[in-house]
C-alpha positions as CSV (number, residue, x, y, z in Angstrom):
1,X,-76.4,-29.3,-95.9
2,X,-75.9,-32.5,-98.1
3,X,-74.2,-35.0,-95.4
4,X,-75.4,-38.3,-96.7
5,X,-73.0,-40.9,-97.2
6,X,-70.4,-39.0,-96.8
7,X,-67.8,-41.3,-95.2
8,X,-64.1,-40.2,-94.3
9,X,-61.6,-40.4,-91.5
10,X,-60.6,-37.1,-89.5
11,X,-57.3,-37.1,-91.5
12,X,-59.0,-35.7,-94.6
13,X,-60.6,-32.7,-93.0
14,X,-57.0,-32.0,-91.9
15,X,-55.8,-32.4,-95.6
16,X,-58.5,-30.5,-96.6
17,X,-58.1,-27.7,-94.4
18,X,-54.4,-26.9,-94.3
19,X,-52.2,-28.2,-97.4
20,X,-51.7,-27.1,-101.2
21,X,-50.7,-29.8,-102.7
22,X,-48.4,-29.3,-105.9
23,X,-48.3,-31.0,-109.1
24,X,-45.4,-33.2,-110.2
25,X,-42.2,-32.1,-111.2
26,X,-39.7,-34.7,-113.6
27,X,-37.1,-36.4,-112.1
28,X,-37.1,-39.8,-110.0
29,X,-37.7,-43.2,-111.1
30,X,-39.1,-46.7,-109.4
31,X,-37.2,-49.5,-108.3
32,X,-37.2,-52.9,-109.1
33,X,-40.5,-55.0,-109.8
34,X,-41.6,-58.3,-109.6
35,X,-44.1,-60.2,-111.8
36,X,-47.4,-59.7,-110.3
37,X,-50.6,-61.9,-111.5
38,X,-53.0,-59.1,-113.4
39,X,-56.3,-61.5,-114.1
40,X,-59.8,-59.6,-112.7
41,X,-62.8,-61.1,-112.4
42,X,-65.3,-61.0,-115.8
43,X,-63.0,-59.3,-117.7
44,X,-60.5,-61.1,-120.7
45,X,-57.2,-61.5,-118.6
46,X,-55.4,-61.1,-122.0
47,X,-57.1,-58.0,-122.6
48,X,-56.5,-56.8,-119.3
49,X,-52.5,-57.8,-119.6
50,X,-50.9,-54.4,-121.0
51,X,-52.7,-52.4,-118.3
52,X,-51.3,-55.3,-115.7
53,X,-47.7,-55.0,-117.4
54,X,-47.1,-51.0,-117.9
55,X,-44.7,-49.3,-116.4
56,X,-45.2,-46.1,-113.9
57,X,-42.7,-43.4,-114.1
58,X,-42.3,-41.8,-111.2
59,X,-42.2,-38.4,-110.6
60,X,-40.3,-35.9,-107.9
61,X,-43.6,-34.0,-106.2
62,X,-44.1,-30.7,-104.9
63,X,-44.4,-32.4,-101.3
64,X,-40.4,-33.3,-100.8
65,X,-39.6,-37.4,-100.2
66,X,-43.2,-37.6,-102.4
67,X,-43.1,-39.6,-106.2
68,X,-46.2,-38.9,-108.3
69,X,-47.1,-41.4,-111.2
70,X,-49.8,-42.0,-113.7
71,X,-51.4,-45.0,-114.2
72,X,-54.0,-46.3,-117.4
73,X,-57.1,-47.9,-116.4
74,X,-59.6,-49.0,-118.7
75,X,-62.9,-46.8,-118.2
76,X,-65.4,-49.9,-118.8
77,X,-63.5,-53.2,-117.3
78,X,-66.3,-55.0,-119.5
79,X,-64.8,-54.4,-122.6
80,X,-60.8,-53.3,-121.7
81,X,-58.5,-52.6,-124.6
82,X,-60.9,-49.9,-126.3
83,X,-59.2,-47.4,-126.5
84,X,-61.2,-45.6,-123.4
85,X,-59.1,-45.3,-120.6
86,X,-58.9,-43.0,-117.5
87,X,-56.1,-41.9,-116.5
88,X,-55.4,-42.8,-112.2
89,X,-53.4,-40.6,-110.4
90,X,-50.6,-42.2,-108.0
91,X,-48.5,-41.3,-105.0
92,X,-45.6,-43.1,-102.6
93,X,-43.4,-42.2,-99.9
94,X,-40.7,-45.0,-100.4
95,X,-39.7,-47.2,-97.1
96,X,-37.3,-45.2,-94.9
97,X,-35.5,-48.6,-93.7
98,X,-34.4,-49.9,-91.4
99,X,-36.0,-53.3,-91.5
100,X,-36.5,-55.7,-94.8
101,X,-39.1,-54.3,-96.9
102,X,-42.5,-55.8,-96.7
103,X,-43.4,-54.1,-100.0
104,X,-46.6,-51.4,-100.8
105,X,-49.0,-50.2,-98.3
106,X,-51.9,-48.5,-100.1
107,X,-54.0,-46.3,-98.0
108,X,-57.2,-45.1,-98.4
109,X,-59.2,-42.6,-96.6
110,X,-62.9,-42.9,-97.1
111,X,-65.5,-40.4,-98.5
112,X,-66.3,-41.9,-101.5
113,X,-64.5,-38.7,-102.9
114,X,-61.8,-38.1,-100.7
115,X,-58.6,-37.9,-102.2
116,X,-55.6,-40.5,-101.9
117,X,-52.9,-38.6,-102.2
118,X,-54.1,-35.6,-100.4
119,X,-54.2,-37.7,-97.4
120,X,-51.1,-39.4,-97.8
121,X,-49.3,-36.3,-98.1
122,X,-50.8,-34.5,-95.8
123,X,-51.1,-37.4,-93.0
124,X,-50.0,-41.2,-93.3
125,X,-46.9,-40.8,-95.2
126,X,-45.4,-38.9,-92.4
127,X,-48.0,-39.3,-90.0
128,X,-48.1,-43.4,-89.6
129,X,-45.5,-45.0,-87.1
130,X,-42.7,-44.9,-87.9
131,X,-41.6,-49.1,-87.9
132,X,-44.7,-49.0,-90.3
133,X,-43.4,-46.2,-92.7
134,X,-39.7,-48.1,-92.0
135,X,-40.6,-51.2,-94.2
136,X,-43.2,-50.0,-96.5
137,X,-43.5,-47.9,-99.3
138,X,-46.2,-45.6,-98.7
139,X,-48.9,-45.3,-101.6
140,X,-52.3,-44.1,-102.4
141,X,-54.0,-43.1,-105.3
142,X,-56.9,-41.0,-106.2
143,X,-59.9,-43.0,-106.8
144,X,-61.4,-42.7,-110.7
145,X,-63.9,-39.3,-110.8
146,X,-62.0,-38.0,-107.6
147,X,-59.6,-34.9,-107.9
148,X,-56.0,-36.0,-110.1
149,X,-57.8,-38.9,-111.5
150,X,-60.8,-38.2,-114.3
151,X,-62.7,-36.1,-111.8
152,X,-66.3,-35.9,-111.8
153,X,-67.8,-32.2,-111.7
154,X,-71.1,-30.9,-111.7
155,X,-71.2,-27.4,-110.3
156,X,-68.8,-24.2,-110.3
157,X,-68.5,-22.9,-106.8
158,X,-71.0,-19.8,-106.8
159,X,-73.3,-22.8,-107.7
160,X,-72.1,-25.1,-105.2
161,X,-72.3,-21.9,-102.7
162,X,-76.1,-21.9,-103.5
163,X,-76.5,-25.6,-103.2
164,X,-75.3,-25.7,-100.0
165,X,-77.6,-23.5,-98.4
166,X,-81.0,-24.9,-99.4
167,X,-83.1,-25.5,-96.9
168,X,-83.3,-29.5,-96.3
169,X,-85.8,-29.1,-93.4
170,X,-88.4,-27.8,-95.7
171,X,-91.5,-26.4,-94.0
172,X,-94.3,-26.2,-96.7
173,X,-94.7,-27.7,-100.4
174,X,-92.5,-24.5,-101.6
175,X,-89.3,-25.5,-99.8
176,X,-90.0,-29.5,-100.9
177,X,-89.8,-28.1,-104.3
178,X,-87.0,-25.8,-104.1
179,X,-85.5,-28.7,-102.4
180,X,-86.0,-31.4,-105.2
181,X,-84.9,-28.9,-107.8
182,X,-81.7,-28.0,-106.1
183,X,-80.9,-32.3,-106.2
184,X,-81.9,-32.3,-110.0
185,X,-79.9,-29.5,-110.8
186,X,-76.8,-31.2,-109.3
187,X,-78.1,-34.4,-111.3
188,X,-78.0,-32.2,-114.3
189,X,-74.7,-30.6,-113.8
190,X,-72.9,-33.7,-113.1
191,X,-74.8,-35.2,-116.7
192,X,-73.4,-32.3,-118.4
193,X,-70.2,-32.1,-117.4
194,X,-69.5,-35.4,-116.3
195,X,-71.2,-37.8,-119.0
196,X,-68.1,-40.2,-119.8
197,X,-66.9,-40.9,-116.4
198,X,-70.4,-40.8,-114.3
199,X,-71.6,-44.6,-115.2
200,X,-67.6,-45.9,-114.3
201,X,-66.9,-44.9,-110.8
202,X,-68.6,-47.9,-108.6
203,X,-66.5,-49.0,-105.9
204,X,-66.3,-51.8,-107.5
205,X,-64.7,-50.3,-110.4
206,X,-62.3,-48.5,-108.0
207,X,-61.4,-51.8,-106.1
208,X,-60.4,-53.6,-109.9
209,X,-58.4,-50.6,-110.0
210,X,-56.4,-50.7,-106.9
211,X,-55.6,-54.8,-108.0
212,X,-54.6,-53.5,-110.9
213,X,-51.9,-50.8,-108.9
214,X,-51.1,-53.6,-106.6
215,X,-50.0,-55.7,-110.3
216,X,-48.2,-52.4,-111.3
217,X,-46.3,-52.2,-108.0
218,X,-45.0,-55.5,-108.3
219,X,-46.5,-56.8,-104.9
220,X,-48.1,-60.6,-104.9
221,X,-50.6,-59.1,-102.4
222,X,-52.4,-56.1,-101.6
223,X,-51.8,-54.5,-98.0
224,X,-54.2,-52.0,-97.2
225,X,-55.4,-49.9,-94.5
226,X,-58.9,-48.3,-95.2
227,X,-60.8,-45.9,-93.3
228,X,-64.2,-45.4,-93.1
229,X,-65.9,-45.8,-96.8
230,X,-62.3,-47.0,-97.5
231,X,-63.4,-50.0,-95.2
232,X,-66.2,-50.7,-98.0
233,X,-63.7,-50.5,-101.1
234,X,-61.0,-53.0,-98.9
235,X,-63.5,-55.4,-98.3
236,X,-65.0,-55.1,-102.0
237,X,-61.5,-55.8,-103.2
238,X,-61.3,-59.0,-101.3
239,X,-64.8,-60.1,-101.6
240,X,-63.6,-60.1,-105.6
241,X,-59.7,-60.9,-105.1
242,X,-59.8,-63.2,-102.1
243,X,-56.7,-64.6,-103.1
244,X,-54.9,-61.4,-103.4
245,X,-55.4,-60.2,-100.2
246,X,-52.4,-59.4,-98.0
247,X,-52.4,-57.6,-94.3
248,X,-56.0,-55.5,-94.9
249,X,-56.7,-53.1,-92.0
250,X,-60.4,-51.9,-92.2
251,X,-60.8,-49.1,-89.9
252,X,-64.4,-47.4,-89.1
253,X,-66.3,-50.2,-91.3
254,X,-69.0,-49.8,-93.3
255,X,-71.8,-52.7,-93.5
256,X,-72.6,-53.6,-97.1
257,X,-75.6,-55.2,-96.0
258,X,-77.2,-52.5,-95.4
259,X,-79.9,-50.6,-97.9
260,X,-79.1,-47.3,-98.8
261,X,-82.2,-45.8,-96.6
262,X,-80.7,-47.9,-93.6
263,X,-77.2,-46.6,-94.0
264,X,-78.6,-42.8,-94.2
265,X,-80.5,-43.9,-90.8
266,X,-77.9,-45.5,-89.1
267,X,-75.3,-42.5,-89.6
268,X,-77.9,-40.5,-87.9
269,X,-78.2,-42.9,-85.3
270,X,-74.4,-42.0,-84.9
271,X,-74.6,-38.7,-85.1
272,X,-76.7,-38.4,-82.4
273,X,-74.5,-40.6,-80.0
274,X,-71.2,-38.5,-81.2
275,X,-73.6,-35.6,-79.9
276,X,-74.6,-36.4,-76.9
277,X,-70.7,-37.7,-75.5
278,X,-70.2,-33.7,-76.6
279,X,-73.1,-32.9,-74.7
280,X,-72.1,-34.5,-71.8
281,X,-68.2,-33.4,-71.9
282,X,-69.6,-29.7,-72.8
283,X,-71.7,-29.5,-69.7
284,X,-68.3,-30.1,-67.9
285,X,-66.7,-27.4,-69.2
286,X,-67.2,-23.2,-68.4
287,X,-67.8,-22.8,-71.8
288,X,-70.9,-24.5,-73.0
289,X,-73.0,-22.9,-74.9
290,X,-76.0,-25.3,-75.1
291,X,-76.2,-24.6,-71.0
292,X,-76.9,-27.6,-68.8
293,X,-80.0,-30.2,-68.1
294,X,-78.7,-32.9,-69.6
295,X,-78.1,-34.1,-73.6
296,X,-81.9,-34.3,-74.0
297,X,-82.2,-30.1,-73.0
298,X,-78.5,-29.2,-74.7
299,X,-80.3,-31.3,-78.1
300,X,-83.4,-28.5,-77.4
301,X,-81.3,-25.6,-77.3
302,X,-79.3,-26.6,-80.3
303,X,-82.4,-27.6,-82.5
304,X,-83.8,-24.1,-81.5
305,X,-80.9,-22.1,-82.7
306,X,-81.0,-23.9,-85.7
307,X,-84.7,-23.2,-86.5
308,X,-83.9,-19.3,-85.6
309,X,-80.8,-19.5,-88.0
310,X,-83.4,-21.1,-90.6
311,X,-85.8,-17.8,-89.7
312,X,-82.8,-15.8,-89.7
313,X,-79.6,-16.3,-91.2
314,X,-76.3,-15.2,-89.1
315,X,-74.0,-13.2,-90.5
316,X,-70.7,-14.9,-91.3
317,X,-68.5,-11.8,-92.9
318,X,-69.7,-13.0,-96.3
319,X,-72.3,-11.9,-97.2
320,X,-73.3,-14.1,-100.0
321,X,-73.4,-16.7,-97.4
322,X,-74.9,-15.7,-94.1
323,X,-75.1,-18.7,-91.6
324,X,-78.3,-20.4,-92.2
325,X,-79.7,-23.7,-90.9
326,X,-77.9,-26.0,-93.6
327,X,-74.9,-24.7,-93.2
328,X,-74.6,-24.4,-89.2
329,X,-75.6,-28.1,-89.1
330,X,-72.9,-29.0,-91.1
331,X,-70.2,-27.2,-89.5
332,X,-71.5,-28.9,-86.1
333,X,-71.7,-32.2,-88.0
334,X,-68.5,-31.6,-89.3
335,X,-67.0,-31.2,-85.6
336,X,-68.3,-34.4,-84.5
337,X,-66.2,-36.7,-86.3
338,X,-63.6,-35.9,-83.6
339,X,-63.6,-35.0,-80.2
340,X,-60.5,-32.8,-80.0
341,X,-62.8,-30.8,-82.4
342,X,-65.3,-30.2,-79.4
343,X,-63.6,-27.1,-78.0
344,X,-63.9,-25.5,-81.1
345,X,-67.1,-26.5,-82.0
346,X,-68.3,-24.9,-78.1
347,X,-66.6,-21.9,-79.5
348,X,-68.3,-21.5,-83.2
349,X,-71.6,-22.1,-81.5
350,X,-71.6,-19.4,-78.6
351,X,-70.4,-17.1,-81.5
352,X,-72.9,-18.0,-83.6
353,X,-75.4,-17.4,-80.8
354,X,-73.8,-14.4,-80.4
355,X,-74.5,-13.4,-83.8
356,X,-71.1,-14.4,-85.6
357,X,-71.5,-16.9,-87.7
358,X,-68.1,-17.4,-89.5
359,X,-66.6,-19.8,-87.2
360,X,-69.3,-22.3,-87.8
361,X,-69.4,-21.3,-91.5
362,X,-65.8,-22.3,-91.4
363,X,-66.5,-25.6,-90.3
364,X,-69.0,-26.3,-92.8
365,X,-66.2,-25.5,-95.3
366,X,-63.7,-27.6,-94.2
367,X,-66.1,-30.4,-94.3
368,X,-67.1,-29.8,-97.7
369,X,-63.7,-29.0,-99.0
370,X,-64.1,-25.4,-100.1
371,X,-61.1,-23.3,-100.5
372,X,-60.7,-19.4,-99.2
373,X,-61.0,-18.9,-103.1
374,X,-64.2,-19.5,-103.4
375,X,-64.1,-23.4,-105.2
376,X,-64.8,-26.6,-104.3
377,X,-62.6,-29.8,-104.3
378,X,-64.8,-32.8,-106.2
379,X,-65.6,-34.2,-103.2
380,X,-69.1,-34.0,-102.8
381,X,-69.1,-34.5,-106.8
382,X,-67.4,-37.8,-106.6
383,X,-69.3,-39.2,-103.1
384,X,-72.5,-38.2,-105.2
385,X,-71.5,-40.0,-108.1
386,X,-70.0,-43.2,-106.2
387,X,-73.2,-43.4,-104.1
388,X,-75.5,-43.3,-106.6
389,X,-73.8,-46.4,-108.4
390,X,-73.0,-48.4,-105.3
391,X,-77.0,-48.5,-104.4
392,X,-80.4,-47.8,-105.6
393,X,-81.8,-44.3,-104.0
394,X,-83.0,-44.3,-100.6
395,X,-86.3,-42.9,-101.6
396,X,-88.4,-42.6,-104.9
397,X,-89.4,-39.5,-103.7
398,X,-90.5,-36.5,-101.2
399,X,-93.3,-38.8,-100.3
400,X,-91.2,-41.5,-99.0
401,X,-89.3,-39.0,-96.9
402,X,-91.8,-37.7,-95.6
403,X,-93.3,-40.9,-94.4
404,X,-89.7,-42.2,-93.1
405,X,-89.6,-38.6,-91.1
406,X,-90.5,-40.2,-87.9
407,X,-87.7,-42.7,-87.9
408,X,-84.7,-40.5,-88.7
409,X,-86.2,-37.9,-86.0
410,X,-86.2,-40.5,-83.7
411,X,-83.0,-41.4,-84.5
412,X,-81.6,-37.9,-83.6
413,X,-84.0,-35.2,-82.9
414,X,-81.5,-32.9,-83.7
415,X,-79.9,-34.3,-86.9
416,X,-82.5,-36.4,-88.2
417,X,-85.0,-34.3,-90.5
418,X,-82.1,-32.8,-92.7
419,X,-80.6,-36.2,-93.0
420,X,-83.8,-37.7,-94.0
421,X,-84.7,-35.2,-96.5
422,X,-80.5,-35.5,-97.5
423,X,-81.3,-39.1,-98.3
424,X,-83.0,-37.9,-101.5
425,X,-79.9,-37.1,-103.6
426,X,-79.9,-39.9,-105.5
427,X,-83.1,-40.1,-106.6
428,X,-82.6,-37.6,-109.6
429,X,-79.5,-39.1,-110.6
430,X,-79.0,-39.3,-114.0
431,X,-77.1,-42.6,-114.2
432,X,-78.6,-46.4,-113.2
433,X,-76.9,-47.9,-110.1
434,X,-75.2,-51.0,-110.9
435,X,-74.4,-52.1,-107.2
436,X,-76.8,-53.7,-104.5
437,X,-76.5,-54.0,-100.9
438,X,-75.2,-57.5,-100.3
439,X,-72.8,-59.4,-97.9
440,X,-69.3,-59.8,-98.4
441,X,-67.0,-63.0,-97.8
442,X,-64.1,-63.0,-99.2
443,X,-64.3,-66.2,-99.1
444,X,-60.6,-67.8,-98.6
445,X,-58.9,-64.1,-98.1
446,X,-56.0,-64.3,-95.3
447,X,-57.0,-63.3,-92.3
448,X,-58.6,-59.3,-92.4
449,X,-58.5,-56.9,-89.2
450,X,-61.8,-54.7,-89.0
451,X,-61.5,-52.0,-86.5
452,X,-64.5,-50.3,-84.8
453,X,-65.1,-47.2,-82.2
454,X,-67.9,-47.6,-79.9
455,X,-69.0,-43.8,-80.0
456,X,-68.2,-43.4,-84.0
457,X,-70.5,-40.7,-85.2
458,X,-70.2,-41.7,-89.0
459,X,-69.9,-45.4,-88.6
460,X,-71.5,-46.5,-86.3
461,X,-70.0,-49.7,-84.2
462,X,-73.0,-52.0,-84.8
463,X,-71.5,-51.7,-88.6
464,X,-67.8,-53.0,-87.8
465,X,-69.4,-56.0,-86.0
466,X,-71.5,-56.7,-88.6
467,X,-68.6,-56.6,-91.1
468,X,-66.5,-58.6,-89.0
469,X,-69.0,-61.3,-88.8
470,X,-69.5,-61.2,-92.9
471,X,-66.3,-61.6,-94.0
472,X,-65.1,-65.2,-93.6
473,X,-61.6,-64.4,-92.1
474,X,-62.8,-61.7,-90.3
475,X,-61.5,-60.5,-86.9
476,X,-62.8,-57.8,-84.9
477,X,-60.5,-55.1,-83.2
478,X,-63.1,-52.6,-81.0
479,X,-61.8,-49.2,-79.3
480,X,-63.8,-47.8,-76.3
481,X,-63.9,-44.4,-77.6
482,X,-65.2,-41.4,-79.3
483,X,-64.5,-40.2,-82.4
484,X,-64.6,-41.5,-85.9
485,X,-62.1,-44.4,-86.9
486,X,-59.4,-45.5,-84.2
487,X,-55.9,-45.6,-85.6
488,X,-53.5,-43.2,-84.8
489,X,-55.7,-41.2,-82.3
490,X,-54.1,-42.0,-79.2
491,X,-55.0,-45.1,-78.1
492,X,-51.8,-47.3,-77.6
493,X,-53.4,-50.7,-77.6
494,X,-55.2,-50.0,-80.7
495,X,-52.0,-48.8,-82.7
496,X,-49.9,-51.9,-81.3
497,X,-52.4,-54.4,-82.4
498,X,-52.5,-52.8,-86.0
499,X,-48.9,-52.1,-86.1
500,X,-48.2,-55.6,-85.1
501,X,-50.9,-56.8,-87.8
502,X,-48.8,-54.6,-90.6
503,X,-45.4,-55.7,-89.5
504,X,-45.9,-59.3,-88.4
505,X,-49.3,-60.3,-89.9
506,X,-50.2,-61.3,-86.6
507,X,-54.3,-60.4,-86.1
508,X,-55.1,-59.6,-82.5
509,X,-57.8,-62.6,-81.0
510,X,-61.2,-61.9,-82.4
511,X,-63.2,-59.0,-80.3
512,X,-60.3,-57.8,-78.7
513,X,-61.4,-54.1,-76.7
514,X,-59.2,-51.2,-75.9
């Protein structure tokens, strides 16, 4: 199991787990731009102007109604104009009409590692409302170090196979140490593969970039919806380009404030709230596996068949990778990010107890974005890499862990020892980080809309008030719920009040509930 930090809305598990996406074909070509501003913050504007002034040419897709581009970034924004650039992959869906166009509507769906494009072909360039997709142009991109766009790689997939299955509940000094050499071999993979791109892909490197795509596209402003660690890129965008910021929807925030050890703790916080509103609706049903009692006996019975899957793996059909511990909590994890998950997730866990793993084991896959074929998307290579920049580790060490133990169990009982000891993978890492954890203003920015879910496993609410209450135009959306991130999961008065946000740039009144 490696879970930590991992931040991204429901819509890229879906991506993950049921499109192909195909490479660009020739044909198609953009519209008309206007002249956009292209200065970014310590950096030499003039430098910076023939990256502000190029010109995409836009490609016919695989995906049909989808253009593909390529844009040129500079790979340190310190010294731009070097001659060492990464290249940043780019995708629209152009407004469908009718309406005036309000111009470019980037989209971004969290991880850090999750990939643009896959999600906007796969969900919000078809997916989003329609008046929305009427009047903008659809467009994401992939981050720098994720997937089309320099991608950062450290291990091949029987390697990632192994990672993925190391105990990270370790009983005795052995299992420490197989432990802290399984996060120092990933370290060392990433070094070796990855050594040009790894000390460039801070968020705030990919925030300079998406100003840089709003120059590109021609828009005065940026318009943005963000989900989950997309919330934390949006919000570092303004904090540096306050003036630049259009209609920004932040959806499942993230709270910068927050040290790295106190965001690990916090998401397990979450995870145990997402599990017991699955506790409680699984009772309910004829189905439940983990029996009845009450959330505090269901968390019992599920901890115990984890330890007994630690003891004894379940076979899954492969049989390189029986269902162990690491992997059956991340396939359960991996269900908790949305409760119309829940049915399945009661049915991969009475299997499992019934000594078939691979429903569970399939799970875990989706969420860490491995294909039937055996390999890995960059995912959990890029989220590794952004994380590592963004903040200093969590802990110096297995020490620490150990002596933080008792908070994250208390946190969740069930969840909370493998997200403590998860904490550690960016103590190894073979690159300085270059961020903090710090508050963000955005300090004369229009006014921004951050969205929070009461019952978010992987953002927990606390965080979207805390967000709202940072930034200095800040205004506070909340849905009564379950599930991670709120728009476009069913809720009406959510999607009206964002919709109207987009269309009108009209911001519901500050802590508005649904």
């Amino acid at each position: 199991m490696d879970t930590s930090r991992l931040l991204r809305t429901t819509g890229t598990v879906i991506a993950a787990a049921g499109l192909l996406l195909s490479g660009c074909t020739s044909g198609g070509s953009g519209g008309p731009r206007a002249a956009a501003s292209f200065a970014s913050p310590s950096a030499d504007p003039a430098a910076l102007r023939p990256y502000y002034e190029q010109k995409l040419s836009w490609r016919e897709c695989g995906v049909p109604g989808f253009q593909c581009a390529t844009m040129k970034a500079p790979l340190d924004y310190a010294n731009p104009g070097s001659g060492q650039d990464v290249d940043i992959a780019v995708a629209r869906r152009q407004a469908t009409g009718p309406g005036k166009r309000l111009g470019s509507l980037v989209v971004n769906p969290g991880g850090p590692g999750g990939s643009g494009i896959g999600y906007l072909q796969a969900y919000a360039g078809i997916g989003y409302p329609a008046p929305v997709r009427a009047r903008y142009d659809m467009v994401s991109f992939d981050p720098r170090g994720v997937d089309r766009s320099s991608p950062v790689e450290c291990l091949t997939g029987p390697e990632m196979d192994k990672y993925t299955q190391v105990d990270q509940t370790p009983d005795d000094a052995a299992e420490r140490a197989r432990l802290v050499a399984s996060f120092k071999e990933f370290a060392a993979g990433c070094q070796k593969r990855s050594e040009r791109i790894l000390p460039h892909v801070s968020t705030v490197d990919a925030a300079r970039d998406m100003d840089l795509l709003r120059g590109v596209l021609g828009d005065e402003k940026l318009n943005y919806v963000g989900a989950s660690y997309g919330t934390f890129l949006g919000a570092t965008y303004a904090d540096l380009f306050p003036a630049r910021v259009g209609r920004l929807v932040l959806d499942g925030a993230m709270d910068p404030t927050r040290s790295a050890v106190d965001l690990n703790r916090d998401q397990t916080e979450g995870f145990e709230t997402a599990f017991t509103a699955f506790a409680e609706d699984c009772a309910k049903q004829p189905d439940c596996p983990l029996g009845k009692g009450g959330p505090e006996a269901m968390a019992a019975r599920l901890k115990d068949f984890f330890r007994k899957a630690d003891a004894q793996p379940v076979p899954s059909g492969d049989a390189d990778r029986p269902l162990g511990e690491a992997l059956a909590t991340t396939g359960a994890i991996a269900a908790l990010y949305d409760e119309s998950a829940w049915p399945q997730l009661r049915e991969a866990l009475t299997a499992a107890m019934n000594g078939d793993g691979a429903s569970l084991l399939s799970l875990a896959d989706s969420y860490y974005e491995r294909g039937p074929d055996g390999k890995y998307a960059n995912l959990m290579f890029a989220n590794a890499a952004v994380n590592c920049l963004d903040q200093p580790p969590a802990f110096a060490g297995p020490e620490e862990v150990q002596s933080a133990l008792p908070s994250f169990e208390k946190a969740s009982p069930v969840f909370g020892t493998g997200l403590a000891w998860a904490s550690l993978n960016c103590t190894y890492w073979p690159v300085k980080a270059t961020g903090t954890a710090r508050p963000l203003t955005a300090k004369g920015a229009a006014p921004i809309l951050v969205v929070g879910t009461t019952r978010d496993p992987a953002t927990p609410y606390k965080w979207a008030q805390a967000l709202a209450g940072q930034l200095e135009s800040g205004t506070l959306l909340t849905y009564d719920g379950d599930g991670h991130t709120a728009y476009g999961r069913g809720s009406d008065c959510i999607d009206t009040s964002i919709n109207r946000y987009l269309l009108e740039g009209k911001a519901p009144a500050d802590g508005k509930k649904c």
